[in-house]
C-alpha positions as CSV (number, residue, x, y, z in Angstrom):
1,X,-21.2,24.1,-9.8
2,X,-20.7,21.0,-8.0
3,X,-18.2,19.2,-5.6
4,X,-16.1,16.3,-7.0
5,X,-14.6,14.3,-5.1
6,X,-11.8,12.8,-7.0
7,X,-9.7,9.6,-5.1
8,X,-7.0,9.3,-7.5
9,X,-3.4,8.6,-5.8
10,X,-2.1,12.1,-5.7
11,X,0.8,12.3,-7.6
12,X,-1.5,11.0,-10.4
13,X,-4.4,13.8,-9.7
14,X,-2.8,17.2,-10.1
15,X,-3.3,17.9,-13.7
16,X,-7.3,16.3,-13.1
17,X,-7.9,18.6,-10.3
18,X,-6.3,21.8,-11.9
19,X,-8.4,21.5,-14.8
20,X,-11.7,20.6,-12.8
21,X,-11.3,23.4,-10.8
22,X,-10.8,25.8,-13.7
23,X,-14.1,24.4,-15.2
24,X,-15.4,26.4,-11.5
25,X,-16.3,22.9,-9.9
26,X,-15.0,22.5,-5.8
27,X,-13.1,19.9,-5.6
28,X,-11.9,17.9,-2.8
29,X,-8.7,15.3,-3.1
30,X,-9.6,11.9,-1.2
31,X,-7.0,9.5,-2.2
32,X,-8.0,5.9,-2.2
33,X,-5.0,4.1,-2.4
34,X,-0.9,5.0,-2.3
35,X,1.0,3.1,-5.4
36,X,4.5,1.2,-3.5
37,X,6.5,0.4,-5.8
38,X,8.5,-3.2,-5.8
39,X,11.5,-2.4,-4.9
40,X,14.2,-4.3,-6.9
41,X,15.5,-6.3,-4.0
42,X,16.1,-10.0,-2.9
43,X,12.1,-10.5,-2.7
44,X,10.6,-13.2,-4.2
45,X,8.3,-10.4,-6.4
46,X,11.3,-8.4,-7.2
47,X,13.0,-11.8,-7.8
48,X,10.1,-13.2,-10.7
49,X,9.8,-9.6,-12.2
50,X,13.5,-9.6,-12.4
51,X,13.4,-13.1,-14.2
52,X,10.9,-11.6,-16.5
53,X,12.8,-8.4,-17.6
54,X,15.8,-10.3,-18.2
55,X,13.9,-12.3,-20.6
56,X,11.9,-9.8,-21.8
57,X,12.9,-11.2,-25.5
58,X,11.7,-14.0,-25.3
59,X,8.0,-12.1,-25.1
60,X,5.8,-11.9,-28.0
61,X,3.4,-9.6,-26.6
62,X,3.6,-7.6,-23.6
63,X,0.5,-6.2,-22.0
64,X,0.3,-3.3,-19.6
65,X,-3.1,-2.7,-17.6
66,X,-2.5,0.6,-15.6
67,X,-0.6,3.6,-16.1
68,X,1.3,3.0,-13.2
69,X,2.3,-0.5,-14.7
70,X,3.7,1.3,-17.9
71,X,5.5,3.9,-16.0
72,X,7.1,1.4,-13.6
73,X,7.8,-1.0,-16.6
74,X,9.1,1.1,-18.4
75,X,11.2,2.1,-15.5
76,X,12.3,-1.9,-15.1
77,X,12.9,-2.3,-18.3
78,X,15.7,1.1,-18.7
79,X,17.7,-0.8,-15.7
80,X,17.9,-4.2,-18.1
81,X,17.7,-2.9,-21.5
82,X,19.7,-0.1,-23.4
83,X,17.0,-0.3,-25.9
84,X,13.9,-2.0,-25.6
85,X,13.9,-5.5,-27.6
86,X,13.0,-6.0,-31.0
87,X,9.8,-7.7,-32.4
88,X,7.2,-6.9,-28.9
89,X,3.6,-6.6,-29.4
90,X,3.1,-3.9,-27.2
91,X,-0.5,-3.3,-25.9
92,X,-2.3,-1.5,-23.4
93,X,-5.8,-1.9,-21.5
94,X,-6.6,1.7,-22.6
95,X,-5.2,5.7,-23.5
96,X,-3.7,5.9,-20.3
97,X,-2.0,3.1,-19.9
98,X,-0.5,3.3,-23.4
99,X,0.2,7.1,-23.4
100,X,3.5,6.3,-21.4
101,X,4.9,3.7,-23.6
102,X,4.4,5.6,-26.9
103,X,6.2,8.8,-24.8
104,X,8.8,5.9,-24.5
105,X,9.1,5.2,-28.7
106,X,7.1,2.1,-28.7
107,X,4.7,1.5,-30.8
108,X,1.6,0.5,-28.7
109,X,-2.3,-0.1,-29.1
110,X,-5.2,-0.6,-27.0
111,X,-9.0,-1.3,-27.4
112,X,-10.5,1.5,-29.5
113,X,-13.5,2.2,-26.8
114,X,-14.0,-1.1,-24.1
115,X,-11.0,-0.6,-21.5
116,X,-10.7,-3.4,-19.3
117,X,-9.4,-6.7,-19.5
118,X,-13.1,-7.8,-22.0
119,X,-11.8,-4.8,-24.6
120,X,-8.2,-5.8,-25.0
121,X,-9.4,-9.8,-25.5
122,X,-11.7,-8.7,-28.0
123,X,-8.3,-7.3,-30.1
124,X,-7.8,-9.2,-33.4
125,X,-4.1,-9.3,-32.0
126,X,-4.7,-11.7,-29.1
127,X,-7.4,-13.6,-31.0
128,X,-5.0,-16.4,-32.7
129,X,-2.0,-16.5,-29.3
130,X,-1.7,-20.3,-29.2
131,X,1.9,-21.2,-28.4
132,X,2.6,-17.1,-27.9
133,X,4.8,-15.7,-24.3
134,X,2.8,-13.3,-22.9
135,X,3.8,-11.0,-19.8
136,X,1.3,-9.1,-18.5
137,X,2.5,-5.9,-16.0
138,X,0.2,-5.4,-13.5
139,X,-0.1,-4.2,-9.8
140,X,-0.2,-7.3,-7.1
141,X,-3.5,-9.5,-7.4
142,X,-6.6,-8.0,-9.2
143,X,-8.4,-9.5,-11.9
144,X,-7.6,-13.0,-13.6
145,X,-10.1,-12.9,-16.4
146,X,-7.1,-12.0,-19.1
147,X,-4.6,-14.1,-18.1
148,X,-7.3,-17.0,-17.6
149,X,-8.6,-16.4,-21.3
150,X,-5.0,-16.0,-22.8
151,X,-4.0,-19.5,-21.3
152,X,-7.3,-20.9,-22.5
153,X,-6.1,-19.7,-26.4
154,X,-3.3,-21.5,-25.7
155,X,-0.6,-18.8,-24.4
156,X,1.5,-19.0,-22.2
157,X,1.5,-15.7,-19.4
158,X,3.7,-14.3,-16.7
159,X,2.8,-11.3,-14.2
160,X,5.5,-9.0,-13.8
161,X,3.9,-7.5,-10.2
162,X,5.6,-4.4,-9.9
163,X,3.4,-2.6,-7.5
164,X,0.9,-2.7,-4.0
165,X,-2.4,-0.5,-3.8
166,X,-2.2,0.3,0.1
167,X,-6.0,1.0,1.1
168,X,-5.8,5.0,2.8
169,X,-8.2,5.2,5.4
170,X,-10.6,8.1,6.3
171,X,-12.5,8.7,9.5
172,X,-16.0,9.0,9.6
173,X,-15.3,13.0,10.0
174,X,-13.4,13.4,7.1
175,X,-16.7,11.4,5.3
176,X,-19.4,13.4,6.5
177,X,-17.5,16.7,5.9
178,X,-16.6,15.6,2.0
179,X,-20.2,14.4,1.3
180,X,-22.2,16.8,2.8
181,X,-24.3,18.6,0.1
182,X,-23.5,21.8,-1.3
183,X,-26.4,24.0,-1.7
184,X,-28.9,21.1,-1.4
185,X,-26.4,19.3,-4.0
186,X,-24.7,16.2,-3.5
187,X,-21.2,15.6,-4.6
188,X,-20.3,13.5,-7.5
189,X,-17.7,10.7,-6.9
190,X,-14.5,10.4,-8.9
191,X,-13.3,6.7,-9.0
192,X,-10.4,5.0,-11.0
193,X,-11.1,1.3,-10.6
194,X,-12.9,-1.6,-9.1
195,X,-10.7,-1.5,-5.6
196,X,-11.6,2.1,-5.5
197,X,-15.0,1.4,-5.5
198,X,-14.4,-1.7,-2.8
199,X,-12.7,0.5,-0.4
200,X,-15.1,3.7,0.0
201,X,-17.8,1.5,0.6
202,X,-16.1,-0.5,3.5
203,X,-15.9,3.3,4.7
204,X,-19.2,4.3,3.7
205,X,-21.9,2.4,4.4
206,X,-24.7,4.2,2.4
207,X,-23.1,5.6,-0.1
208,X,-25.3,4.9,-3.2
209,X,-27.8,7.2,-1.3
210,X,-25.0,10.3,-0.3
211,X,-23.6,10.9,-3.6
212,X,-25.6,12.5,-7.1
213,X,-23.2,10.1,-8.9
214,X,-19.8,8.1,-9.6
215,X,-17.6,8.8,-12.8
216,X,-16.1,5.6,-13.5
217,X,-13.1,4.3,-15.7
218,X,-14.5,1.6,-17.6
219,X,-18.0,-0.1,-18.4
220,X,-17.0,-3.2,-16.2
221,X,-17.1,-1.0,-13.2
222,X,-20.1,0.8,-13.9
223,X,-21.4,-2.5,-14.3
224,X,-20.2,-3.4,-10.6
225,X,-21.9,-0.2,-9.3
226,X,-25.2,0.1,-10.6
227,X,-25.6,-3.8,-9.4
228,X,-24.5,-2.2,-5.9
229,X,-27.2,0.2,-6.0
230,X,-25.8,3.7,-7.8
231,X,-28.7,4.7,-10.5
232,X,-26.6,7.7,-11.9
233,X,-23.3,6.3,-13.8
234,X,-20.9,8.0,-15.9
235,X,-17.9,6.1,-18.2
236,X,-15.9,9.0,-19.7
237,X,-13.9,7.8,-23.1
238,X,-11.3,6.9,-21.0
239,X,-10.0,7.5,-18.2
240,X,-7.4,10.1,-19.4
241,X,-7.8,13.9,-18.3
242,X,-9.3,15.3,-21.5
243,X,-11.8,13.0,-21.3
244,X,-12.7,12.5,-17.7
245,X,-13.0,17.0,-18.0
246,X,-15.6,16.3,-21.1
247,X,-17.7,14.0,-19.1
248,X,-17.8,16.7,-16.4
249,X,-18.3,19.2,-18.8
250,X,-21.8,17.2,-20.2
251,X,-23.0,16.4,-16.7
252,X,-25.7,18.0,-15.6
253,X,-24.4,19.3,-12.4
């Protein structure tokens, strides 16, 4: 069996690692990143995300790219709303994302097998948006592509920022340690986005050459990393539990 390293924040990797090490696989937890909430304060994020929730009505659609943006707008919108309004679109970049808003009653979609920001665009629902609000809920910066496209079909879209990604750092110890080979085996690499990606390869140099392979959330991403130099790439169905454990489960490893 092999060692997986899997860089999910931890409070989001229990359930992932339980049922990976059941499957017999050694794995070790290297976070990438901790999520920080915005705090609901006199900041100027907490002061536009505010704005936003209070007008939350006013919304047509309201799209959700993360599972920690549904679970912390979700959280948002219980200290504005008694009941969430009437007559949102709700839609989510893919199963994780929307799994906490139907949890929540609402009645949600995402792209049936592209998960990024290309999938949800390519939704008949945001085809004809011309003259539509849009709020997207996101973590601070990242990708522009679906706000950029929306505003060029002739929406009009807010970011509710309700989180940071704050980088964790690893010595060159802790590196060496978690990708030595096993056996003669090199580990496989669990990643969860783009920035993941970014930040272990400010910390490891050659890592396309110290790894057997990367299991990535979405086709965007493996696109980023085999133009980076990884030959062996893996997109689970998405980046849920279930189906990151059936990926492993078909790998040869």
């Amino acid at each position: 069996m092999a060692r997986l390293i899997v860089t999910r924040p931890a409070d989001q990797a229990e359930g992932l690692i339980a049922g990976l090490q059941a499957l017999g696989h050694e794995v070790v937890p290297m976070p990438l990143m901790t999520i920080l909430p915005i705090a609901d304060a006199d900041t100027d994020l907490a002061h536009s995300a505010r704005r936003c929730f209070l007008d939350l009505d006013y919304y047509h659609s309201v799209i959700t790219i993360s599972a920690n943006s549904s679970r912390l707008g979700l959280e948002w919108m219980d200290n504005y709303w008694p009941q969430p309004p009437l007559g949102i679109q709700w839609l989510a970049v893919g199963p994780a994302s929307l799994a906490p808003l139907r949890d929540a009653g609402l009645d949600g979609i995402c792209p049936p097998e592209r998960f990024d920001s290309e999938g949800l665009l390519a939704l008949p629902q945001l085809a004809a948006v011309a003259d539509q609000k849009i709020l997207i809920w996101r973590g601070v910066g990242g990708r522009e592509t679906l706000a950029e496209e929306l505003r060029q079909r002739g929406a009009r879209v807010d970011y509710a920022e309700l989180y940071h990604r704050q980088p964790c750092d690893y010595s060159f110890a802790q590196w060496q340690q978690a990708l030595a080979p096993v056996d003669g085996a090199k580990p496989w690499l669990l990643l969860s986005s783009g920035q993941a990606l970014d930040i272990v390869q400010q910390q490891v140099s050659d890592l396309p050459q110290r790894v057997a392979g990367l299991l990535l959330p979405s086709a965007r991403v493996a696109e980023q990393a085999r133009s980076q130099g990884f030959e062996v790439v893996l997109v689970p169905a998405s980046a849920g539990d279930a189906d990151t454990l059936a990926c492993v489960r078909e790998m040869a490893c």
